[in-house]
C-alpha positions as semicolon CSV with decimal commas, in nm:
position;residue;x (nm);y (nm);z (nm)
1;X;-0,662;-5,355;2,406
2;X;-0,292;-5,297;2,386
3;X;-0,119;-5,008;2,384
4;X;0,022;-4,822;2,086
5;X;0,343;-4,677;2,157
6;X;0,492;-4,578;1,845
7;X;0,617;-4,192;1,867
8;X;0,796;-3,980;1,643
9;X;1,124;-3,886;1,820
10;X;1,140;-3,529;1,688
11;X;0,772;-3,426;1,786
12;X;0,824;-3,625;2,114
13;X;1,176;-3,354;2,223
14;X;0,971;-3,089;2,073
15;X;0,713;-3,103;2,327
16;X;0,987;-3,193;2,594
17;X;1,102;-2,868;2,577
18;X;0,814;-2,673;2,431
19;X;0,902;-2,616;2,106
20;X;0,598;-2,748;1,919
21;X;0,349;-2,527;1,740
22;X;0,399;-2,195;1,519
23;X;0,634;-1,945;1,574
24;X;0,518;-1,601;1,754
25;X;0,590;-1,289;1,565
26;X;0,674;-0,986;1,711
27;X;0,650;-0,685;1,611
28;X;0,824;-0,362;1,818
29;X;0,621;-0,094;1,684
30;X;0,598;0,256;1,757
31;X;0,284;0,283;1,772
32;X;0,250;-0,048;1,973
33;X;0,408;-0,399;1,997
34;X;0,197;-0,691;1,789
35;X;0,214;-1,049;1,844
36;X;0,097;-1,275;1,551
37;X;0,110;-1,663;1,533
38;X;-0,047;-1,810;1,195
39;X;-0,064;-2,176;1,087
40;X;0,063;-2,214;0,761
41;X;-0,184;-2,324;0,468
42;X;-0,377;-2,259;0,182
43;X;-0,519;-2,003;0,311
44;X;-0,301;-1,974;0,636
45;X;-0,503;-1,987;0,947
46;X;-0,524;-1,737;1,234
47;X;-0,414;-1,879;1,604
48;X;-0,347;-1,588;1,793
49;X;-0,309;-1,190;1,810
50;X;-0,266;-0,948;2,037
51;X;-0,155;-0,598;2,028
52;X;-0,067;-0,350;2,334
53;X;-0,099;0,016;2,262
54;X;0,266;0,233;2,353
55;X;0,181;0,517;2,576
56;X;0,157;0,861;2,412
57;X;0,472;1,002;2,604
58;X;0,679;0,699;2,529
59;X;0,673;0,703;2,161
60;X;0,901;1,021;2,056
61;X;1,178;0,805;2,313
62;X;1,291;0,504;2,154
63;X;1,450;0,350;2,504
64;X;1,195;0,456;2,694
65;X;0,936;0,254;2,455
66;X;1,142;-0,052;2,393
67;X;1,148;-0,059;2,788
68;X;0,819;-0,002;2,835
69;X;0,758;-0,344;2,534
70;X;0,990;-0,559;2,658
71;X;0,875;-0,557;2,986
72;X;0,524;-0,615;2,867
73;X;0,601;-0,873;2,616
74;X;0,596;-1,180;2,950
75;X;0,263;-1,069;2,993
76;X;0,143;-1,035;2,676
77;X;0,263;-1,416;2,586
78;X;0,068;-1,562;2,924
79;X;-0,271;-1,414;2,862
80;X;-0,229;-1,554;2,483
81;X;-0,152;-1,923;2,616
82;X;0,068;-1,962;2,294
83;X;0,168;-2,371;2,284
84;X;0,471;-2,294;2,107
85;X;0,800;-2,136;2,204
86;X;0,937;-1,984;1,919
87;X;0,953;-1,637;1,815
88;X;1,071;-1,448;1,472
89;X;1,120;-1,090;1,560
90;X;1,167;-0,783;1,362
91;X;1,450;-0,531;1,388
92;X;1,271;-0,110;1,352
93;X;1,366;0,043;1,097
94;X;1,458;0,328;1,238
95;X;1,720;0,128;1,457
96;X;1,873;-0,005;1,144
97;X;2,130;0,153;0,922
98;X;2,083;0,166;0,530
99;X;2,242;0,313;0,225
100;X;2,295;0,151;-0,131
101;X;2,643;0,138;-0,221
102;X;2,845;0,081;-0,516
103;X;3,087;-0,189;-0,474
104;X;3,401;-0,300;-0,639
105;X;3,410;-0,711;-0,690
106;X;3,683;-0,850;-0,584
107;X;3,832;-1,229;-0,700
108;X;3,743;-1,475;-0,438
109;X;3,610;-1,245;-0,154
110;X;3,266;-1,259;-0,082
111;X;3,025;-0,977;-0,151
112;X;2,890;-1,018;0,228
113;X;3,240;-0,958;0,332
114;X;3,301;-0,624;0,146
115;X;2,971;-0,480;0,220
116;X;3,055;-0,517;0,582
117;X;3,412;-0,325;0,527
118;X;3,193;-0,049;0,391
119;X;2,933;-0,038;0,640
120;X;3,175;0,002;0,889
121;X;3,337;0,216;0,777
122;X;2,996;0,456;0,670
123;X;2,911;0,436;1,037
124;X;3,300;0,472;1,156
125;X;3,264;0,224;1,428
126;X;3,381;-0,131;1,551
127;X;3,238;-0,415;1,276
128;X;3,258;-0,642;1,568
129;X;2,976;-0,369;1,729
130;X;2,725;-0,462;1,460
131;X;2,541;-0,708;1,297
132;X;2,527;-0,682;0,900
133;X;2,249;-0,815;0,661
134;X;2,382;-0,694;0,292
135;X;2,131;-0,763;-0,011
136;X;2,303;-0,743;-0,318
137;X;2,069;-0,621;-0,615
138;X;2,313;-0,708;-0,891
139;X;2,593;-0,573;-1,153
140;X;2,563;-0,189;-1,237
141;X;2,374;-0,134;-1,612
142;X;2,681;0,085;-1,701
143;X;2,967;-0,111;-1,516
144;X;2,958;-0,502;-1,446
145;X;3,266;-0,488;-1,234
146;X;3,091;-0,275;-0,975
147;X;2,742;-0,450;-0,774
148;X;2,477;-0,261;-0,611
149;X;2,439;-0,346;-0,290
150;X;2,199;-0,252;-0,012
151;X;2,401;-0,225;0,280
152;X;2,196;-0,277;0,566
153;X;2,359;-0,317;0,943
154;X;2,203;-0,287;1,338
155;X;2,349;-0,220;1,625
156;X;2,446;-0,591;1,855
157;X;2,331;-0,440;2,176
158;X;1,990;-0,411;2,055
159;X;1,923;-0,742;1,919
160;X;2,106;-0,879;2,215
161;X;1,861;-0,713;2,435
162;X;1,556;-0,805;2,217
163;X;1,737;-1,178;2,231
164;X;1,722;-1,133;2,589
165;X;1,330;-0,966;2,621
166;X;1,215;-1,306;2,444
167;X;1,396;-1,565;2,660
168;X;1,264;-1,350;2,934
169;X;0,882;-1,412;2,813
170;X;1,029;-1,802;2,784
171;X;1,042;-1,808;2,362
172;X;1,349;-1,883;2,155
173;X;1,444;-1,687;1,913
174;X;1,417;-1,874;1,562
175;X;1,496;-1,574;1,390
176;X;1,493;-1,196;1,370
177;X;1,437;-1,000;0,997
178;X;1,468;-0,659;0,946
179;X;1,181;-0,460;0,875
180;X;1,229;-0,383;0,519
181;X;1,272;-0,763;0,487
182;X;0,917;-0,899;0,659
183;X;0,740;-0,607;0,517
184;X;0,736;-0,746;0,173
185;X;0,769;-1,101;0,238
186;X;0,381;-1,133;0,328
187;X;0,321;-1,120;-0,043
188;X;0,542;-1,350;-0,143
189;X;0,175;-1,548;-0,262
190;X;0,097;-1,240;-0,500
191;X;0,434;-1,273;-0,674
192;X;0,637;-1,635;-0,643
193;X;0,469;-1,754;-0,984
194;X;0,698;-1,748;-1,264
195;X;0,538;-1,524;-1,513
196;X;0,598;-1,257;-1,193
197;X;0,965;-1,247;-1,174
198;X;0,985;-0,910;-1,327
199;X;0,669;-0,799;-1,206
200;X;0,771;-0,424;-1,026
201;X;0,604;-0,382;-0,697
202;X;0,635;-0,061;-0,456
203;X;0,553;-0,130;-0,117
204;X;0,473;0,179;0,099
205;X;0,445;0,128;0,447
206;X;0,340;0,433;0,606
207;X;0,404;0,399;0,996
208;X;0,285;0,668;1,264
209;X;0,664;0,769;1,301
210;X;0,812;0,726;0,959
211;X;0,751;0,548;0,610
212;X;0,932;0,223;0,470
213;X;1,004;0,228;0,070
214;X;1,084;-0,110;-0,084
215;X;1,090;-0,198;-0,436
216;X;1,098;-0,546;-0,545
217;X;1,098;-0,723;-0,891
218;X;0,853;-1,024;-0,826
219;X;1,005;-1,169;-0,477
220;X;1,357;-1,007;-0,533
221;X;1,411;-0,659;-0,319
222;X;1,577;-0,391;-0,503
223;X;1,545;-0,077;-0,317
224;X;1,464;0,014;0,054
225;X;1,474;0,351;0,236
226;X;1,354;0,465;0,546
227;X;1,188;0,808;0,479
228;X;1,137;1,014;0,817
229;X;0,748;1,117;0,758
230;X;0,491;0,929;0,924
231;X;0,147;1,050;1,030
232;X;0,236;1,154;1,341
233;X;0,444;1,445;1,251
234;X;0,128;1,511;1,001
235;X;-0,034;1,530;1,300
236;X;0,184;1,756;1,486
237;X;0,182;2,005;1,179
238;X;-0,198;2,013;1,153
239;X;-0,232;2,067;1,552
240;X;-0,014;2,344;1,564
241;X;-0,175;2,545;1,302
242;X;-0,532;2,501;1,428
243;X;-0,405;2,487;1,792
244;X;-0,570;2,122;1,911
245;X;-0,406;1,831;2,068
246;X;-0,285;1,577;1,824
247;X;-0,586;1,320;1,858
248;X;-0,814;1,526;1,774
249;X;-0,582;1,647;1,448
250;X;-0,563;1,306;1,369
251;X;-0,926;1,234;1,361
252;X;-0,957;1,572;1,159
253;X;-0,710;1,458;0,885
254;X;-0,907;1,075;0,850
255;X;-1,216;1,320;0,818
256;X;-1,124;1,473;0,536
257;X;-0,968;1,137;0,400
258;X;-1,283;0,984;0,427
259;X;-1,430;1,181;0,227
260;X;-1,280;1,079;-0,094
261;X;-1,473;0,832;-0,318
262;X;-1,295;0,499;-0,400
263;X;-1,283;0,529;-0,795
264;X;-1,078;0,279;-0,862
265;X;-1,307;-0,012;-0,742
266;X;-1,450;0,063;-1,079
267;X;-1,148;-0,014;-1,259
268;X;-1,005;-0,348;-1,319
269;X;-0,915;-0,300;-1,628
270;X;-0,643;-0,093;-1,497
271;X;-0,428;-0,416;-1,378
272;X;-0,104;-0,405;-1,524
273;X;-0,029;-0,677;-1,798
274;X;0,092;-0,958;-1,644
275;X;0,080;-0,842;-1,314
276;X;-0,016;-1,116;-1,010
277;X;-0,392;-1,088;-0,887
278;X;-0,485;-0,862;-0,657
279;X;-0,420;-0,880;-0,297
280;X;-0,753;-1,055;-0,138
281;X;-0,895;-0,885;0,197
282;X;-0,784;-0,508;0,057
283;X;-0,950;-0,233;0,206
284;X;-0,994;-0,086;-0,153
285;X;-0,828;-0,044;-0,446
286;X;-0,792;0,324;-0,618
287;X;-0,641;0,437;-0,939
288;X;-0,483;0,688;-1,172
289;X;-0,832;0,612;-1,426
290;X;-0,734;0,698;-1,819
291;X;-1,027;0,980;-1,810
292;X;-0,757;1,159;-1,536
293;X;-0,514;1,196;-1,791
294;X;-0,784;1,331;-2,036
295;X;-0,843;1,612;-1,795
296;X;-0,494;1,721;-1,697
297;X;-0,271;1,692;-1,378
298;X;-0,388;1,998;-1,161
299;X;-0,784;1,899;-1,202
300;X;-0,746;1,576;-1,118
301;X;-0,516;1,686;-0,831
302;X;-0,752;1,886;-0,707
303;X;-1,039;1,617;-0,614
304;X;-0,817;1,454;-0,374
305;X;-0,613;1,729;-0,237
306;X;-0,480;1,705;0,093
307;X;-0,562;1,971;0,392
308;X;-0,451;2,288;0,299
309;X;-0,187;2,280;0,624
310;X;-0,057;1,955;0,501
311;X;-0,021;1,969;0,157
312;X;0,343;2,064;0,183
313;X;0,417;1,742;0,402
314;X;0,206;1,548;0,130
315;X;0,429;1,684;-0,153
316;X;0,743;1,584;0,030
317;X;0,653;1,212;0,078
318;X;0,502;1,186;-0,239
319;X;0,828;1,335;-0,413
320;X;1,098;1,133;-0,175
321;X;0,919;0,850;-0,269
322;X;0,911;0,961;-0,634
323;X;1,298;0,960;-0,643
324;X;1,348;0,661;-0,484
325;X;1,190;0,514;-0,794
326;X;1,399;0,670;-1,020
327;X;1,696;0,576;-0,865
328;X;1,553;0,195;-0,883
329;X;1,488;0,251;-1,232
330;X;1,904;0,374;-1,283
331;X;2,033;0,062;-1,152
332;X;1,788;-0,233;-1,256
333;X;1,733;-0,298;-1,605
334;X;1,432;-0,308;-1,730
335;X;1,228;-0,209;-1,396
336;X;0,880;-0,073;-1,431
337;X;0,672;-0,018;-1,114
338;X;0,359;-0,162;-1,198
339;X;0,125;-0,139;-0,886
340;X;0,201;0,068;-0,537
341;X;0,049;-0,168;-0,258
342;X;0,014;0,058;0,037
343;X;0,018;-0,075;0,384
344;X;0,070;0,059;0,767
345;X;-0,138;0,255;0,996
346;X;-0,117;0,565;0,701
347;X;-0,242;0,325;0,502
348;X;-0,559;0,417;0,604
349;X;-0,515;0,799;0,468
350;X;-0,686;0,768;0,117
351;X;-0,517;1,136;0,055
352;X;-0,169;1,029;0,130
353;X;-0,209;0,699;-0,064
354;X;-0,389;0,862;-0,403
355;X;-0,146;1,113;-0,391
356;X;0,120;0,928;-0,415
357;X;-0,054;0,715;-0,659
358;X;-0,108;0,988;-0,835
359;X;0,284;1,126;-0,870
360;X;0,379;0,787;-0,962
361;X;0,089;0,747;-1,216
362;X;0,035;0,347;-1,132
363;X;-0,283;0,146;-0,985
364;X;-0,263;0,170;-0,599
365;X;-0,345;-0,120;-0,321
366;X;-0,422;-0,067;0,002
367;X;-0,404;-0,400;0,218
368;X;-0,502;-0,559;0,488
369;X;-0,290;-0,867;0,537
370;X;-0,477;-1,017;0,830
371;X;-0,807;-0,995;0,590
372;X;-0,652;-1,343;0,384
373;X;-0,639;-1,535;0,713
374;X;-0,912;-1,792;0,776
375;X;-1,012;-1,779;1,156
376;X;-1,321;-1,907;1,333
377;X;-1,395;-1,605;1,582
378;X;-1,302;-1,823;1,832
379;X;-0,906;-1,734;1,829
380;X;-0,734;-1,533;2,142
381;X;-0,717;-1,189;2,006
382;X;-0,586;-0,892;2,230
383;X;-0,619;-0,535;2,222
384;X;-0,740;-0,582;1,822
385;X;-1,097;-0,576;1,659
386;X;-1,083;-0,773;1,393
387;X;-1,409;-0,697;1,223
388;X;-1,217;-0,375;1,088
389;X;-0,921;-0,353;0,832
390;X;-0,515;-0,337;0,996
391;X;-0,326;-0,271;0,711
392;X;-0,070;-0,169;1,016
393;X;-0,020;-0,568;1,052
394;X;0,180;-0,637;0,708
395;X;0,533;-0,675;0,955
396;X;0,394;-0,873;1,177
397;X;0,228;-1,088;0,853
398;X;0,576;-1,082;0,668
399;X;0,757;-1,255;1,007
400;X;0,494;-1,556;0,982
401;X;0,627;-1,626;0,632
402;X;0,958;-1,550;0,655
403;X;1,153;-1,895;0,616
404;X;1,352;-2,081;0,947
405;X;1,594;-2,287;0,984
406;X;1,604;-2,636;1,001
C-alpha cells in the first residue's frame, strides 16, 4: 500500500507552530476571568470553558485583580489542553474611555483621524499613549455636516500588558474587542437578516461592578455607555442597612427576585412586528402585558417592586438607562427600541430587569448565550456548571464571533 502524501501547506505551518483549532476567548471580568473556545456552526459547538472566581478583596482594585488573572491565565490554558493558540480578548469597560461626540467633517480627512484629535484631547494626554477604536453612527438629523461619533479609546499599557499575559500562557493574540463591541456581537444570528436592519435592540449587561448600555439598529451599534451600578454596590447598600456581610445581602436580594412570577412566558403575542425570533436557551422572557397598561403605572409597579432599601438604586439604573434611550432616539432617525435583551450576572435579578422593562415599556429578554451551544457533556469545563443558566457569559460569547483576520 503506498503512501499518500498529499498535504495542504497552510494546515501543515499551522500545526508547525500551533496555530490550528479555534480561537480562546478571554474574558477579564470582575467578577472572574472566563475562557471560551466554540467551533463555529449551525448551531456552534462547545469545546471548552473554564472560569476562575477573583478573590473577594481583589475586586474593588483593578491592578491588584488583573494581577491576580494574568498570572492565572498559564494555568488556566494547561488544565484546558486547548489545541489551538489563538486568543481574542476583551478590553473592561471600565478601563476604556467613551463619550459620543459631535464632529465636524472635514474634505479628505478621515473620520478615524478626527475622532482621535478629539479623544485626545477629552482625556488631555499623549495620542501616541492610547489606542483609539471610533464608531461612527452617522450624519446628525438636524445637521449633515456634523457625524455622531462614539469615541471610544484605552490606555496602550494595558493592552500591551494583556498582549504580554497571553504570550505568557503561549497564545497569540488574533485580536482584542472592546467590551461594548463583543457584548452585542453574540447576536449577530438574531439580527443579520435583512428585514432586521432597523430592528432597535437594547442590550443591558448588568455586571457585579457596573452595567454596559448598547443600542444597536439590527447589527449596527448606535449608543454605548458605561453606567457605574452593578449588583455589587446593590449589595453593599442592602448590607449596610440590615448590617450583614455582602453574601448573604446578595442571596437576600435573589430571594426576593425569585419570587416574582414570569408573566411574560405567556405572551408571545407581545413580539414586536418584524422583530428577529427570540433568543433560543433564554432563561425567560417577561413583559410589559397590555392588561398593565389597563391598570395604571403605580399598580403594576407595585407587583415587582424592588426591596424597600434598594428601590432608590433601582430607580437610578432604570432612569440612566432611560435617557440613554432618548438620547439614541435624538440622533438616529427613525429608532424605536423594540425588545431589551438583558444579559450579565444581574441578569439574573428579575426585579432589576422588569423594572427596567417596565420604564422603557418594551418586551424584555433575559439570555443565556451558552444555552444555543450544542455540547456532548463530555467537553473540559472549569469552575462552571453548566446545567444552570450564565447569562454572565454573553462577552465571552460575543469574542467567539467576532470576525479575524486573514
Amino acid at each position: 500500500m503506498g503512501l499518500n502524501l498529499r498535504f495542504n501547506p497552510k494546515e501543515l505551518l499551522d500545526n508547525l507552530f500551533g496555530q490550528s483549532g479555534n480561537p480562546v476567548a478571554v474574558d477579564f471580568g470582575s467578577s472572574g476571568i472566563k475562557l471560551l473556545v466554540v467551533q463555529p456552526g449551525q448551531p456552534p459547538k462547545l469545546e471548552a470553558i473554564a472560569f476562575l472566581a477573583t478573590p473577594p478583596e481583589l475586586r474593588s482594585d483593578t491592578r491588584k485583580r488583573f494581577s491576580f488573572q494574568f498570572e492565572q491565565l498559564p494555568k488556566l490554558v494547561r488544565d484546558l489542553g486547548l489545541k489551538g493558540r489563538r486568543a481574542v480578548c476583551a478590553i473592561p469597560a471600565n478601563q476604556t474611555f467613551c463619550k459620543h461626540v459631535q464632529i465636524e467633517r472635514v474634505a479628505d480627512v478621515p473620520m478615524a483621524t478626527l475622532a482621535q484629535g478629539v479623544i485626545a484631547q477629552q482625556i488631555g494626554c499623549d495620542p501616541s499613549a492610547l489606542v483609539y477604536q471610533p464608531i461612527e453612527v452617522g450624519p446628525l438629523p438636524n445637521d449633515a455636516t456634523k457625524s455622531e461619533v462614539i469615541c471610544t479609546a484605552v490606555s496602550r499599557e494595558l493592552v500591551n500588558l494583556i498582549v504580554a499575559a497571553t504570550r505568557h500562557s503561549k497564545l497569540e493574540i488574533a485580536g482584542v474587542h472592546g467590551e461594548f463591541i463583543a457584548a452585542i456581537r453574540g447576536f449577530d444570528h438574531l439580527t443579520k437578516r435583512t428585514e432586521d436592519a432597523t430592528l432597535g435592540s437594547l442590550y443591558l449587561d448588568i455586571g457585579e461592578s457596573s452595567t454596559k448600555v448598547v443600542i444597536a439598529q439590527g447589527t449596527r451599534i448606535v449608543f454605548v455607555r458605561f453606567v457605574e451600578v452593578g449588583t455589587r454596590g446593590l449589595d453593599y447598600v442592602l448590607a449596610t442597612k440590615r448590617s450583614c456581610t455582602l453574601d448573604e445581602a446578595s442571596a437576600l436580594r435573589l430571594a426576593h427576585s425569585s419570587t416574582l412570577g414570569d408573566e411574560g412566558q405567556q405572551a408571545p403575542a407581545m413580539q414586536p412586528a418584524g422583530a428577529a425570533a427570540a433568543p433560543q436557551g433564554g432563561l425567560g422572557i417577561f413583559a410589559i402585558m397590555p392588561q398593565d397598561r389597563r391598570r395604571g403605572k403605580s399598580e403594576a409597579a407595585a407587583e415587582d417592586a424592588p426591596l424597600p432599601e434598594l428601590a432608590e438604586q433601582v430607580e437610578i439604573l432604570a432612569d440612566e438607562v432611560q435617557m440613554c434611550v432618548r438620547y439614541a432616539e435624538t440622533v438616529v432617525p427613525g429608532l424605536r427600541i423594540d425588545r431589551l435583551i438583558c444579559t450579565g450576572g444581574g441578569a439574573n435579578d428579575k426585579t432589576l430587569c422588569r423594572r427596567i422593562a417596565r420604564t422603557l415599556r418594551v418586551q424584555a429578554q433575559v439570555v443565556d448565550p451558552l444555552a444555543r451551544l450544542s455540547r456532548t457533556g463530555k467537553e473540559p469545563a472549569i469552575g462552571i456548571d453548566l446545567s444552570k443558566a450564565h447569562p454572565e457569559w454573553s462577552v465571552a460569547a460575543g469574542l467567539c464571533a467576532c470576525p479575524l483576520p486573514s
